[in-house]
Each structure stands twice: as structure tokens, then as C-alpha cells.
DRENPA-3360 file (N, C-alpha, C; in nm, 2 decimals, always signed):
BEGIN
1 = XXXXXXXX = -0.27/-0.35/-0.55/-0.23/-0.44/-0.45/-0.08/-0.41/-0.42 ~ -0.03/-0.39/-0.30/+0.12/-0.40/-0.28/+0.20/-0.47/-0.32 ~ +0.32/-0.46/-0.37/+0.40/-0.55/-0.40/+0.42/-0.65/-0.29 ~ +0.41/-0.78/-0.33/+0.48/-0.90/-0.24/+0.37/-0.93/-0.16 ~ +0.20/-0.90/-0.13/+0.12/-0.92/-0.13/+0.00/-1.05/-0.18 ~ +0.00/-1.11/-0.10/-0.10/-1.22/-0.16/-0.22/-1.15/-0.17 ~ -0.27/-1.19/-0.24/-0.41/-1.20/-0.28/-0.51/-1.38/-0.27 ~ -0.66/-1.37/-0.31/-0.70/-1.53/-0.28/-0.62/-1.60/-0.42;
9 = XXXXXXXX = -0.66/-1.57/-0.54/-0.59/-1.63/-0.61/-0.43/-1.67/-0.63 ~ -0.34/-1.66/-0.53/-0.25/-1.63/-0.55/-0.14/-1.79/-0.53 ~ -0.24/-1.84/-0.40/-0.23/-2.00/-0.35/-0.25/-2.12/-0.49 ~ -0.36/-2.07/-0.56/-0.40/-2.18/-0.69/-0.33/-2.14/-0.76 ~ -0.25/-2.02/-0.81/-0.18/-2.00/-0.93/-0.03/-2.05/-0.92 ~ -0.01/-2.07/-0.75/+0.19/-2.11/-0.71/+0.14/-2.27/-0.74 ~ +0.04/-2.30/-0.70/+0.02/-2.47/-0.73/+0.05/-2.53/-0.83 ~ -0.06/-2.41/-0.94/-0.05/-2.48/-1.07/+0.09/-2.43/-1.17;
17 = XXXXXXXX = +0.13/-2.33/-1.12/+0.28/-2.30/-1.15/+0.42/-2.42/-1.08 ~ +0.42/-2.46/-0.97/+0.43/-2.55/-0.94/+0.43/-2.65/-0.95 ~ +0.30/-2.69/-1.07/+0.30/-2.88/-1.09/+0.36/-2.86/-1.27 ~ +0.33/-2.74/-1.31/+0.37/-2.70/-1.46/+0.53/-2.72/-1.44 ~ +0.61/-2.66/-1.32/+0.75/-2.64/-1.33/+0.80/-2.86/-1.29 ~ +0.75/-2.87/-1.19/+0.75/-3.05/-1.19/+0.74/-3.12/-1.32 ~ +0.64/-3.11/-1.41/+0.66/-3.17/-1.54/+0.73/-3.18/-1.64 ~ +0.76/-3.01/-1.65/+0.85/-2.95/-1.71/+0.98/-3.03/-1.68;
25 = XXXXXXXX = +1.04/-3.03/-1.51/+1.14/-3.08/-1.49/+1.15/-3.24/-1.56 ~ +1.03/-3.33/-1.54/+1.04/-3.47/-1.50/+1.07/-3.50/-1.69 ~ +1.01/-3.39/-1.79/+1.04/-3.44/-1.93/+1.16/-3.41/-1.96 ~ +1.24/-3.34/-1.88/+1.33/-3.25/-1.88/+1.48/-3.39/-1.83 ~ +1.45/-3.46/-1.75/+1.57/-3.51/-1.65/+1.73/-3.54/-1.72 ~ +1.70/-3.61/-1.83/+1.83/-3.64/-1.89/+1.86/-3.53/-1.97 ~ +1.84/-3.40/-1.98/+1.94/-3.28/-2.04/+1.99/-3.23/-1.96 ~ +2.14/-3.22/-1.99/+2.28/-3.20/-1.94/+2.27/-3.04/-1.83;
33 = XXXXXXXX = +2.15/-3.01/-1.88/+2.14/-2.79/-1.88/+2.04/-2.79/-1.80 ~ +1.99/-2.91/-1.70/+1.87/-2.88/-1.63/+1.91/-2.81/-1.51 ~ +1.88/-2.67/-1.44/+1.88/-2.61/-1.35/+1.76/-2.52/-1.32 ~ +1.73/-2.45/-1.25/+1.63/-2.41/-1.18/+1.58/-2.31/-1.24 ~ +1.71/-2.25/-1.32/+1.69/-2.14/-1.42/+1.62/-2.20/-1.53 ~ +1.62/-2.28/-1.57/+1.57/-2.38/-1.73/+1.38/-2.36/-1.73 ~ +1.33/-2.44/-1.62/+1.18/-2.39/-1.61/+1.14/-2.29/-1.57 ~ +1.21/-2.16/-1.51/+1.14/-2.08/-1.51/+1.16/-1.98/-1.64;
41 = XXXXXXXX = +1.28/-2.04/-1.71/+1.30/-1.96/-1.87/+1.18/-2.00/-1.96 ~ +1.13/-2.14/-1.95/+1.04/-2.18/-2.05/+0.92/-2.20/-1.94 ~ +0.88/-2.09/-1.86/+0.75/-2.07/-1.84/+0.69/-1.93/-1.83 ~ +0.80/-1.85/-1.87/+0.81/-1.75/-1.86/+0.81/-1.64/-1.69 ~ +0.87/-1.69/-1.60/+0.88/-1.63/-1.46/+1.02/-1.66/-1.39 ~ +1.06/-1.62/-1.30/+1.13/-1.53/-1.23/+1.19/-1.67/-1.17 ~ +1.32/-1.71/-1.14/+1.33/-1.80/-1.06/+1.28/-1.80/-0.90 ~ +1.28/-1.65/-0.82/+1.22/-1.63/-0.73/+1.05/-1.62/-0.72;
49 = XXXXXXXX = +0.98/-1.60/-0.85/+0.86/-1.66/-0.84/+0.88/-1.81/-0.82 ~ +0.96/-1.88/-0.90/+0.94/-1.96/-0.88/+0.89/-2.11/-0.75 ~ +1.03/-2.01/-0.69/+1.01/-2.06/-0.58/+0.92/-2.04/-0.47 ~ +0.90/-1.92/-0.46/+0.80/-1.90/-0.39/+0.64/-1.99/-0.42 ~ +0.59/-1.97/-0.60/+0.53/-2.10/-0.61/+0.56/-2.26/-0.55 ~ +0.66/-2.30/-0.51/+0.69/-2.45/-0.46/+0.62/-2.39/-0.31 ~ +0.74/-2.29/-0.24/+0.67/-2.27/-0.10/+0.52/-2.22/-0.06 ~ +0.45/-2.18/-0.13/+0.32/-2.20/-0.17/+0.23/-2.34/-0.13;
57 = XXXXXXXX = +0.32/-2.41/-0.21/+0.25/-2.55/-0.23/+0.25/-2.64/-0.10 ~ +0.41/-2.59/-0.04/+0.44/-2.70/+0.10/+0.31/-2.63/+0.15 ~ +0.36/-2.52/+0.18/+0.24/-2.42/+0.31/+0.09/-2.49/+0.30 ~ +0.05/-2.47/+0.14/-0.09/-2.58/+0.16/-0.12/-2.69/+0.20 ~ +0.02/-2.77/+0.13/+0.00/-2.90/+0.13/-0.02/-2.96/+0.32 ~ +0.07/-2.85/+0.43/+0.12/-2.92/+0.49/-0.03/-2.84/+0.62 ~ -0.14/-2.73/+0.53/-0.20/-2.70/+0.60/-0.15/-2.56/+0.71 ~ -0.03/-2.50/+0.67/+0.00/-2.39/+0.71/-0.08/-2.27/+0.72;
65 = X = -0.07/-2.23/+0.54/-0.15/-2.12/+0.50/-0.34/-2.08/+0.53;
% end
């Protein structure tokens, strides 16, 4: 598959990457070192995966995708 290419599973895996990086954050709130960089170090991915996981989620959520 090409790089930067979706695939079908690609929508379920930004979700649940997504709700993992949300929990992560919400046990997270009161350390001094919480940035954007923090859950994607301890989930093991890319801050730009990252994100793209979140925009994933709106796109579904809002019925785009």
C-alpha cells in the first residue's frame, strides 16, 4: 500500500488510538511534563500519527469520512 494511504482498517485503529491517547492524557493531567509528545512516547507512535488519529475520529464522528 502507498505511503499515507488509508486502508478499511485504518478509521478503527485512529479511534482506538485516539481514545488510548485521551486516557492516557485524563490519568496523566496533574504531571508538570504533559505535552503531546508524552502519549505518543508511551504508546509507542509518531506525534503526527498521532494526530492524524484524533482527525480520524472528528471525520467519523462528524460523518465526513
Amino acid at each position: 500500500m502507498p505511503r499515507g494511504k488509508a486502508d478499511g482498517t485504518e478509521p478503527r485503529l485512529g479511534r482506538t488510538l485516539a481514545q488510548a491517547a485521551k486516557d492516557l492524557v485524563d490519568s496523566r493531567l496533574a504531571d508538570s511534563d504533559l505535552s503531546p509528545s508524552m502519549p505518543s512516547r508511551e504508546l509507542s507512535v509518531s506525534v503526527r500519527k498521532l494526530h492524524r488519529a484524533f482527525t480520524a475520529t472528528e471525520v467519523h464522528r462528524r460523518g465526513l469520512g
